[in-house]
N, C-alpha and C positions, 0 to 999 in steps of 0.2 A: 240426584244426589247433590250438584253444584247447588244448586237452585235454591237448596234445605239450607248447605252451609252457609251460602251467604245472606240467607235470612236470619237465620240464628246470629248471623256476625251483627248485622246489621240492630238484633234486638241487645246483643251483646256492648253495642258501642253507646246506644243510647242508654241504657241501664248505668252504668258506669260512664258518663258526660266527663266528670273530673279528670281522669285519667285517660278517658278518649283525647279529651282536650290538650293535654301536656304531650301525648304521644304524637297528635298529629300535628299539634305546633313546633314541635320539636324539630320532626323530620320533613315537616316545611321549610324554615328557614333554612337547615341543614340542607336541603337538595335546592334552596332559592340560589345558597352561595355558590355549593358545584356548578350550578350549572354558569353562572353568572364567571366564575374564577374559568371555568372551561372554554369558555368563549373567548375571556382573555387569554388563555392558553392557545387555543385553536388561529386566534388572530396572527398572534404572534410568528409564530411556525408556517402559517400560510406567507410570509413576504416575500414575494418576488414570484411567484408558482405559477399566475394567473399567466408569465409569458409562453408560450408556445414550446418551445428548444429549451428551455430555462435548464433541463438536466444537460446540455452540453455548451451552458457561458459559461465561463471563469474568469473571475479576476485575477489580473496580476500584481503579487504582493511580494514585498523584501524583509526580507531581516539582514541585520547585519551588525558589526562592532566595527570601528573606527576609533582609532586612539586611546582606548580605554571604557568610549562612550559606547551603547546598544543603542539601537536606531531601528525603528519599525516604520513602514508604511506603504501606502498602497498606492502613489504614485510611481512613474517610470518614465524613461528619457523620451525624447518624442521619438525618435527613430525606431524603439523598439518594436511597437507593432508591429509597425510594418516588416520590419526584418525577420520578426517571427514566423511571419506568414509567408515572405517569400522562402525562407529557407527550409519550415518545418514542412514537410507534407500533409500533415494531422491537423495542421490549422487554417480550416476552412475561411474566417474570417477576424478580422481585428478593425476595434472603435477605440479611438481616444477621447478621453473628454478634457477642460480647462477649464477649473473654475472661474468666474470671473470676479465676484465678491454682488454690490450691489449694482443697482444701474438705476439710472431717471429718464423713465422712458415718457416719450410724448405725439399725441394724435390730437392737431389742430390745438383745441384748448383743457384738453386732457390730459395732465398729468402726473405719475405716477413713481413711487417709489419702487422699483421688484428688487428680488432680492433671489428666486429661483429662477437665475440664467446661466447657461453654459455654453460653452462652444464644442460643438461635435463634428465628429468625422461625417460626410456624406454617408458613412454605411448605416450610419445608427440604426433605421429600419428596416437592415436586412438583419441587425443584430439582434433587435428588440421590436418583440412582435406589438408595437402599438398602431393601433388603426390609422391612417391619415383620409379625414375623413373628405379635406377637399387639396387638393395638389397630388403631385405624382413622388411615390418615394423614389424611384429612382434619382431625381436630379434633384431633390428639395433643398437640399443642401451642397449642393454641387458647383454654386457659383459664390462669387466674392459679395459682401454684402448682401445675404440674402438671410429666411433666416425664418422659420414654423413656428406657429404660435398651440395652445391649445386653445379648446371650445370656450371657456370660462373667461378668456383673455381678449378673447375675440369677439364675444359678448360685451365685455368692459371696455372696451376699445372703441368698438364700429358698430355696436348695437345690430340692427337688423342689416345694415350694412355688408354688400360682398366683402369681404376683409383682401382677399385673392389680389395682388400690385398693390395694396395700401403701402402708403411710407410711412415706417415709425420713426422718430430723431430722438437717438441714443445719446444719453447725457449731454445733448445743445451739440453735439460734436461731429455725427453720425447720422446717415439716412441708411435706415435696413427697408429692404423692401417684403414683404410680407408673401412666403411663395410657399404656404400649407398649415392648415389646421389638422389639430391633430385632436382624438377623444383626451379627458383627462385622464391622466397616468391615476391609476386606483391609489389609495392610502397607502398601503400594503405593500409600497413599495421603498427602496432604499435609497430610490431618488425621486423627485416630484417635481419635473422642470415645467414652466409657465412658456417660457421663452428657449428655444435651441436655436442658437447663431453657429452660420458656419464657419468650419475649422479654417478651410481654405481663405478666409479673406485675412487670416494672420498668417501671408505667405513665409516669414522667416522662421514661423516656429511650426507651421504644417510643414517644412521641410528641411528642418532642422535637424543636425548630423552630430549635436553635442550628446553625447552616451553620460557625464559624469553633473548633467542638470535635469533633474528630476522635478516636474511638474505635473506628469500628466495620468490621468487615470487609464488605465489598458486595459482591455475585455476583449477575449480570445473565443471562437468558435474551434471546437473541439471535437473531430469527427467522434460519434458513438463509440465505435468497436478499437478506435486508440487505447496503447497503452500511455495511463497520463503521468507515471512514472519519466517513463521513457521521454517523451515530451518535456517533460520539465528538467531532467538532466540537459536536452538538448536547447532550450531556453538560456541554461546558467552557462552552456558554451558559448552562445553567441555573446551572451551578456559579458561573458569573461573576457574575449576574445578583445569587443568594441571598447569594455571600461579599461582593458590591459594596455590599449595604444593611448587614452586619453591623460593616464597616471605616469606614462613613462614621459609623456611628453609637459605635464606639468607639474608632475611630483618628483620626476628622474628618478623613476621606481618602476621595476616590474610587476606582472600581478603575484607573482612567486615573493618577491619581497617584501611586498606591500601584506601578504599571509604570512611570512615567517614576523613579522613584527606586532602577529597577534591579532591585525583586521582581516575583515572577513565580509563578505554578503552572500545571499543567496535566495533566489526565487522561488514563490511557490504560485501553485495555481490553488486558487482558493475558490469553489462550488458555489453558484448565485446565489442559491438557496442558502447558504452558510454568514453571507453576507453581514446580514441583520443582526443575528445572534452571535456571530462565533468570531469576530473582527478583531477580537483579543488588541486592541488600539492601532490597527492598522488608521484608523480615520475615513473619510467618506464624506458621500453629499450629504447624510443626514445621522444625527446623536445617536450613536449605534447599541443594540440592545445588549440582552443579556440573556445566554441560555442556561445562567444558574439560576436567574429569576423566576425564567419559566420550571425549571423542578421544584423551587421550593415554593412555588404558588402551587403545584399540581399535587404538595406534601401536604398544604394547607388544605386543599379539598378534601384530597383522602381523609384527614385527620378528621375535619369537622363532619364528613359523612358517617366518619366510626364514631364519633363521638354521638352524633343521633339516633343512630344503629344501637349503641351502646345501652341509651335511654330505653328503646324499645323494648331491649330484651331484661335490661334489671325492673321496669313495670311491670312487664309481663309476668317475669318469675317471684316479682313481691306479690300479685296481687293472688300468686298460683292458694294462696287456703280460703279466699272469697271460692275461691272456683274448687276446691278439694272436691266440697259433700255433690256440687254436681255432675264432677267424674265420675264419684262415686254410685250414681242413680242410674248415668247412661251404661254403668259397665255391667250392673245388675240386671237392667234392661237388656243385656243385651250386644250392647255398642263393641267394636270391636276397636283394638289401640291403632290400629291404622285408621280409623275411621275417626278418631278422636285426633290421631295427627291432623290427619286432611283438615276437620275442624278448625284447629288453631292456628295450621296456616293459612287457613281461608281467611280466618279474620286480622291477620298478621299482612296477607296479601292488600288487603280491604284496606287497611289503614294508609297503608306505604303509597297504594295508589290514591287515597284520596290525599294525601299529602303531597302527592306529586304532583297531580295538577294543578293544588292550590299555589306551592311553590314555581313552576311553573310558570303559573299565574305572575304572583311579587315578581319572579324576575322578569319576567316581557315590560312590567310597568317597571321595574328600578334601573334598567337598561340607560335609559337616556341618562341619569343620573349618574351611574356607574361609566359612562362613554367620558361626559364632563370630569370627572373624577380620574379619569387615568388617560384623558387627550387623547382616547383614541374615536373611530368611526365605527364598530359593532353593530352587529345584526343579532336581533333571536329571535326570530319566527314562532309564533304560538305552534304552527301546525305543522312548522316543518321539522319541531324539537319532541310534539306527542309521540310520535311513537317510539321514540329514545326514552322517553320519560315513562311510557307504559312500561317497555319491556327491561327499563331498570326497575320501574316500581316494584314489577313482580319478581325479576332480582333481589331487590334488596328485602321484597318482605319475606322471600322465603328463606334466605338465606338468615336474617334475622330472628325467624321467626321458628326454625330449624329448632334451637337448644330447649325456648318455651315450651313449644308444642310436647316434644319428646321427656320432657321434667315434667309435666303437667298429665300426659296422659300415663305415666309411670305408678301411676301410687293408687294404692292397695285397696279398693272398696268395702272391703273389712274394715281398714283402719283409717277410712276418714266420716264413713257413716259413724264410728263412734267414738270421731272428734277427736283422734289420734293421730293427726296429721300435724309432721314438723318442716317449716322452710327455712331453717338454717338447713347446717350439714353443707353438700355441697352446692347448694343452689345460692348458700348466704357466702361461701367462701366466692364462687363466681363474680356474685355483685360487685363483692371488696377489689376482688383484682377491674373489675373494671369500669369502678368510680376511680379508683385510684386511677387508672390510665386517662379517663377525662381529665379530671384534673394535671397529671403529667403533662399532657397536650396542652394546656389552659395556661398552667404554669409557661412551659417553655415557649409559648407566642409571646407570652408578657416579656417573660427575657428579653425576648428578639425584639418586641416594642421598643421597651425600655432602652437595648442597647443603640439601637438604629441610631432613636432620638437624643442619645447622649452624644451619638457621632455626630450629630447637625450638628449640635451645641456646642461642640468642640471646636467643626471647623465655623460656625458663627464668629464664634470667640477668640479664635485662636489670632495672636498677632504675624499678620501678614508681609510687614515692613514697609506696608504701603497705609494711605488713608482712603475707604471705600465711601466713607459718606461725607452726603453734603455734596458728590459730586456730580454735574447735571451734563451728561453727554451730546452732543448737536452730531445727531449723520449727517453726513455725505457734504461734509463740509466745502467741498472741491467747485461746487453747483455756484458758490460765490464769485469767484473765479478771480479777475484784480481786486474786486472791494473785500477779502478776507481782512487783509491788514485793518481797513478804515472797520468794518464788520466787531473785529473783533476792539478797536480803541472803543466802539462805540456800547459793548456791553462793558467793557470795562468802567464807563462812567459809573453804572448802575455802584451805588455806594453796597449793594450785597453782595455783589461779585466780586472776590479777592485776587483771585488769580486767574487768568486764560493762557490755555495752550494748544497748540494745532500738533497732532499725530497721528500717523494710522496703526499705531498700536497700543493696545492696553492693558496694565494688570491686567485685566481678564479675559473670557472669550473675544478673540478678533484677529487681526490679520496676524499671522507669523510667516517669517522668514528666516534659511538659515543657511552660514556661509561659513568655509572654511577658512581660518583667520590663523597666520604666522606671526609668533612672539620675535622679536625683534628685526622683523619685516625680510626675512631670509627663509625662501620655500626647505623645508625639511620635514622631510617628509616622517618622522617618529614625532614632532613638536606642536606641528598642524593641529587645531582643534575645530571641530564644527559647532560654530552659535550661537546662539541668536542673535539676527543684524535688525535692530530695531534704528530706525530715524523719527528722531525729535528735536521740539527746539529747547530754546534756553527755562522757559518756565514750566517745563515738564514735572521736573523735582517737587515746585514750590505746589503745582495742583495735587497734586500725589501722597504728598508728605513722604517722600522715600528722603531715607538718612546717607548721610556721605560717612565712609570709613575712612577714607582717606583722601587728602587733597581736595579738590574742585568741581561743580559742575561749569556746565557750559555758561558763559556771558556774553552780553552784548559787546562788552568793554575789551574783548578781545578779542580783533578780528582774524587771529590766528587759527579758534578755532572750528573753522570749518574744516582743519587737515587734525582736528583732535577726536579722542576718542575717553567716552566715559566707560568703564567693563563694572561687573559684578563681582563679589566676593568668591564666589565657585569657579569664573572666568580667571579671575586671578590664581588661583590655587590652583587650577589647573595649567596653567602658563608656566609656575611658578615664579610670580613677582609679589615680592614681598614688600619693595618700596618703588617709588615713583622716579627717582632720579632719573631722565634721559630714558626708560622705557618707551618703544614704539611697538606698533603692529602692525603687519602688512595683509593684503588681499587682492584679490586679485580683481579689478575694473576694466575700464573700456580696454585695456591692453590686455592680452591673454598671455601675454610673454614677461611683463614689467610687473611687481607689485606697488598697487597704491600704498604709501607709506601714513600711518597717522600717529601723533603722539597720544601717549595714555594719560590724561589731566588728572584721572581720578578714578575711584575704587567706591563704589555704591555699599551700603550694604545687603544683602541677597533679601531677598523677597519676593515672594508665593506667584508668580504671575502666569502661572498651570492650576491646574484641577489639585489637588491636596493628595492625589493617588500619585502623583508623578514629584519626583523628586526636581530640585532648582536646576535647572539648565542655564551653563556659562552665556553670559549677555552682551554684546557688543553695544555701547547706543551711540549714535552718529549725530553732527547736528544738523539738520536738514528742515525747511519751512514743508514740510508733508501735512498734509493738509483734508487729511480722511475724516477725522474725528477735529471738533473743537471742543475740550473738557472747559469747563469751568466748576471753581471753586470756591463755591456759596457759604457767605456769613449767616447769611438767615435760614431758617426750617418752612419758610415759606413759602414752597417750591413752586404753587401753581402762579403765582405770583410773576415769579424770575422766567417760568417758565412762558407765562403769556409776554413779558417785557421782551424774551428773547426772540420769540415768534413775531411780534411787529418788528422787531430792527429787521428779522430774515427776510419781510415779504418786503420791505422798503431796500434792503440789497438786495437781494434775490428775487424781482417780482415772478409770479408763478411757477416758481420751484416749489416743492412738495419742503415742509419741514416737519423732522422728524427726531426723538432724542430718546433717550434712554436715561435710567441713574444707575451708577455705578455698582452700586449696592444689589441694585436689581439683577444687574447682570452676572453679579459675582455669586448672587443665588441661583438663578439658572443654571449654572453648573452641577448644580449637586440638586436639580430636577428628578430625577432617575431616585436617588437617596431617598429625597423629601416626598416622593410620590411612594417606593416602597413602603418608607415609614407609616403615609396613610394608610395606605392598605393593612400592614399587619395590622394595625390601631382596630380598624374598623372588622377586621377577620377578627381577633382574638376580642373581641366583644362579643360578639356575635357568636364564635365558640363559647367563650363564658355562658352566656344567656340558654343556651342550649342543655350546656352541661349542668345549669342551675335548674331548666325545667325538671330535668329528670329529679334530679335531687329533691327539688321543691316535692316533685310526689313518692319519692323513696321517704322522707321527712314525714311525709302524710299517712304515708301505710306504717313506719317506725310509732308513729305515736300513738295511733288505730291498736297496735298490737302490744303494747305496752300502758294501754289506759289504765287496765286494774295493778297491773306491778305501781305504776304510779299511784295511784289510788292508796296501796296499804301503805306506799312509802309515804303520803303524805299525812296518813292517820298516824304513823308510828313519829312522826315529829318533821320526816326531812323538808327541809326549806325550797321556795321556789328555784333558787340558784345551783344546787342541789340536784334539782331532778334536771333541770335543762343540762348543767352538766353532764349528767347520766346517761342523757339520752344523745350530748354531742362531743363525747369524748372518743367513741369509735370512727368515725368521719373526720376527725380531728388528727388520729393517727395514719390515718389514710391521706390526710394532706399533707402531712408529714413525709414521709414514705414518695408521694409522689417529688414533693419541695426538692429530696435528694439526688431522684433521678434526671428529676431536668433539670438541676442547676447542672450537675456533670456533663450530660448531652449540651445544654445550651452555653457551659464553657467553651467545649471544644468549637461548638458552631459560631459564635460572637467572634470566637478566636481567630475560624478559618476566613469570616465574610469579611473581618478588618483587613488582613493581609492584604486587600488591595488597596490601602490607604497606604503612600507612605510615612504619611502624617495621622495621627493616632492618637488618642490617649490610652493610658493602661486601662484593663479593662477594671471595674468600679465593683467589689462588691455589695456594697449597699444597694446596686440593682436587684441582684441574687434577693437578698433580705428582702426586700420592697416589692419582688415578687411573689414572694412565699407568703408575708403577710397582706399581701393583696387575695391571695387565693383561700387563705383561711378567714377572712374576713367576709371572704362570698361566700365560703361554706356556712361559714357561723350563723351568717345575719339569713342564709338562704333556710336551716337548719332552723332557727330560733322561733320562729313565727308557731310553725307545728308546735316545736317542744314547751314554750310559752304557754299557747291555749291551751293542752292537755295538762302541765301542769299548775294552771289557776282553776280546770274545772273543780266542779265541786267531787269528791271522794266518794259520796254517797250514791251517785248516780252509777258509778262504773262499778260498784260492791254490793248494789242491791239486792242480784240474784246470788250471792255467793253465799 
């Protein structure tokens, strides 16, 4: 009996090529994408799994409010670990880590700029199940100046070379001695360290007893069968207990005071596996995901899979009065309506699976393409995804193929032998609801396109209070070391260079630091604000283009101010100082008892120097020769130019130092990476929906015009015009676009509405997108539409009325 159906299927597919053709191309592409978005889905969700113990790490994370201000983050004092663990019973182990930013590492005449290095606890490998393929974990990290490299590092390093007592020399400063290789850390993970130095050779801060200086990352071992409530109540005791003696003794506050005035903190232990996705802006070693992205790419599958599904079943039940009179034959023969099911799911089954291997197929080959495209590492094995792809094929074809079969094998053998058979009714009511639903789906990606990319465009555009181009960044400026000064008079010759400054921070991604700072340099503790302590020099402003609100920036011309301070316009509002007269600020330096006192010279105006999601953060800026970054402030558009001029002064100061630089611009896009990569993707999804949705249509258009040749026909002998009939034939499709245009504008309001809320910076949302969707969508219908209705109405009349 199989054997029959699927030869009948098989004569069924080539008979009808046309329609085989659009069916199985349909639900190719459509299962190329599932599978391909799945894989992004599945990568995703896989980060961090691969360790051993991974369901009992946890990170430890703060929330809190201070002064008025909310503060997130996922470092913690250096003593906490440990205290964790000594006091808690449930906590089997604790690692700290330190960022350290970049480093210039060097082996003989090798070397190197990294930029994944940290300093870790000796436990790291009891914590984090990574292989250490040559050293012993117990001590690897155990001694001062020592320090694991991975495989890949150690390769680039010593080549075939034992690595084992190599000496590395750490920015010209530093000899580590090299005491374990370890396998490299998988992609997939939330950190990707090349280099781990140990904790122990920074004895003041591996042993450090300040509770209220937060730098360090915490990762807690969490017996099984704890309760992790329990646990973390007892976390926010000790934390209270230790931050409660460090506030009294420098704020002259208890912790009960320090809460009734409105501040607050409190720890949470947050799931490794949670890490990736769920960070809600704790921060981390690496630009942390998003587990809304992952539902609304998994929304995106679904949809474009129903959307192909869709196609199958409105072909199927247009082509169902080709096939009437030979339901009609087998049922007089004989055939029974179960047997006429199995029939059309057999060839319903047929189709889904040949479409699934070829789909299948696309995606193992558009994989690498698709990796470059969303910077990730992916796998899809042809042979390890076939029997997923079988046993969805014959999922989806029967499940699709479910409504056809059953409409198809329904009708009357009486009345199609004599050519009384009708596919409207409710087989034509089905279609409509779900063309219209493709398109809904089609529409609402376009929204979402559309909206995304309005939002680049915004923040592209949007003024920042700063100047982003034209600016050419030099890392690790520090590598100069006495010839900065001469380093930098000597680009300044260059008549395209306007202005140079030495800092290690910058509008955009880079170092931050942040410090609690007293308005008129007297600790009080309701007055205190935390923020940002930026050090720079005098021509900071002039590379930048930031404006003065009020008063001054820093000068040469007064050597007063290195005790002076420039703030931001939020820092001021916050202080509340409204003018400059004799205003100071205080902070706390090398005295933990005294505050350093500075005058306020001047009042910035605020400008964007976070992600566009995050509101201006009060600015402290100091002047200090800090010497991280060297910006420069290019008159010309000539960048490789300035940039190879900069690169010979480097190697002539800096002989074999690594030179390395950035433009500003560039960096300031990096940020909105995440945005501008969504963006791609809907782009390229709702295309590829589209194209799907238009197959179908292309052969509902085809079978529409099939069954309307002789109404066409009399209309065109009775006078009506070619415009006329195409109208005729696409005014129903038309209203269906219609219909669909309303449902997703309303869905895709609300949705543009909830995705911006993380912006706190925004434009309102645009409806001429709305409109520019809808007449996008009716324009693919029309033009997909037109082609049929065209050719049948310029046939000739005579042909379609000769047997009437």
């Amino acid at each position: 009996m199989l054997e029959n159906y699927l030869k009948i299927a098989f004569r069924s597919l080539l008979r009808d090529k046309f329609f085989s053709f659009l069916n199985i191309t349909g639900l190719a592409i459509g299962i190329s994408c599932v599978l391909l978005i799945m894989t992004y889905v599945n990568y995703e969700l896989s980060f961090d799994k691969h360790f051993e113990n991974q369901d009992q790490i946890y990170r430890v994370v703060i929330e809190g409010r201070f002064n008025g201000l909310d503060f997130t983050g996922s470092q913690n004092p250096s003593p906490a670990g440990g205290a964790f663990k000594a006091q808690i019973p449930e906590v089997e182990e604790r690692l700290r880590f330190r960022n350290t930013g970049d480093w210039i590492v060097q082996y003989g005449e090798k070397v190197f700029n990294e930029d994944d290095v940290v300093y870790a606890d000796e436990t790291f490998f009891k914590v984090f199940s990574v292989n250490l393929i040559q050293g012993n974990p117990e001590d690897a990290l155990s001694r001062p100046n020592h320090l694991v490299i991975n495989q890949s590092q150690a390769k680039k390093y010593f080549g075939n070379e034992d690595p084992m007592g190599k000496v590395l020399r750490l920015d010209n400063d530093e000899d580590w001695i090299v005491n374990g290789v370890y396998e490299d850390i998988p992609d997939n993970s939330h950190f990707r360290f090349n280099f781990i130095l140990s904790f122990i050779t920074r004895d003041d801060d591996y042993n450090s007893q300040e509770w209220l200086s937060q730098n360090y990352e915490t990762y807690l071992v969490i017996n099984r069968n704890a309760d992790l409530a329990a646990v973390q109540n007892k976390i926010n005791e000790i934390a209270v207990k230790n931050m409660g003696l460090e506030l009294q003794q420098f704020l002259n506050m208890s912790f009960e005071e320090f809460k009734a005035g409105g501040n607050n903190f409190e720890y949470f232990l947050q799931p490794l596996a949670d890490v990736h996705l769920r960070s809600d802006n704790y921060g981390g070693f690496e630009p942390e995901g998003d587990i809304t992205y992952v539902y609304i790419f998994t929304s995106i599958a679904i949809f474009i899979l129903v959307i192909a599904c869709i196609n199958f079943m409105n072909l199927s039940t247009a082509r169902s009065a080709n096939r009437a009179k030979e339901v009609g034959i087998r049922k007089v023969l004989g055939s029974y309506r179960s047997q006429l099911i199995g029939q059309f799911i057999s060839e319903s089954i047929l189709i889904t699976f040949i479409a699934g291997l070829l789909g299948l197929t696309v995606a193992v080959v558009a994989l690498p393409f698709f990796n470059d495209f969303t910077d990730r590492q992916m796998i899809l094995g042809f042979l390890a995804n076939l029997p997923i792809v079988i046993i969805g094929s014959i999922l989806v074809g029967f499940l699709s193929g479910l409504y056809p079969a059953f409409f198809l094998s329904a009708f009357s053998p009486a009345k199609v032998l004599k050519g009384n058979v009708s596919t409207s009714g409710k087989s034509g009511g089905l279609r409509k609801v779900l063309v219209s639903f493709q398109f809904f789906v089609s529409i609402l990606l376009i929204i979402a396109t559309f909206s995304i990319l309005n939002q680049l465009n915004f923040i592209q555009n949007k003024k920042l209070g700063f100047e982003r181009d034209r600016v050419l960044v030099i890392h690790n400026a520090y590598m100069l070391d006495d010839n900065s000064e001469a380093y930098r008079n000597m680009i300044l010759q260059n008549p395209e260079v306007k202005q140079a400054s030495y800092s290690s921070f910058l509008p955009t991604s880079s170092n931050r630091s942040s410090t609690v700072f007293f308005p008129d340099a007297v600790v009080d503790r309701d007055r205190g604000k935390v923020c940002q302590n930026w050090r720079v020099d005098d021509a900071y402003i002039d590379v930048f283009g930031m404006k003065m609100k009020q008063g001054r920036f820093f000068s040469k011309e007064f050597g007063a101010d290195s005790t002076a301070v420039v703030i931001n316009e939020t820092a001021a509002k916050n202080f509340g100082i409204e003018t400059l007269d004799g205003q100071i600020i205080g902070v706390y330096g090398d005295s933990e008892e005294v505050l350093d006192q500075y005058n306020i010279i001047g009042i910035v105006e605020d400008f964007n120097f976070e992600s566009l999601k995050s509101k201006i953060e009060p600015l402290i800026m100091r002047l200090d020769e800090s010497d991280g970054y060297l910006s420069l402030k290019l008159n010309s558009s000539d960048f490789k130019a300035q940039v190879k001029d900069a690169e010979a002064k480097w190697d002539e100061m800096a002989p074999g130092q690594p030179f390395e630089y950035s433009f500003l611009d560039d960096r300031f896009i990096n940020m909105y990476k995440a945005e501008s990569k969504l963006g791609e993707i809907f782009t390229v999804f709702a295309v590829l929906a589209i194209v799907i949705a238009c197959l179908g249509l292309f052969g509902l258009a085809a079978f529409t015009a099939q069954k309307k040749t002789k109404e066409v026909g009399i209309r065109k002998v009775l006078g009506a015009s070619i415009v006329q009939l195409v109208y005729l034939m696409s005014k129903e499709i038309s209203v269906l676009v219609l219909i669909s245009f309303v449902l997703a504008s309303a869905l895709g309001y609300w949705g543009v509405n909830w995705w911006m809320q993380d912006f706190t910076y925004r434009p309102s949302i645009n409806p001429f997108i709305f409109v520019l969707a809808g007449l996008s969508a009716f324009a693919i219908a029309l033009l997909t539409m037109s082609y049929q209705s065209i050719k049948v109405a310029r046939a000739n009349p005579v042909n379609s009325l000769r047997s009437e």
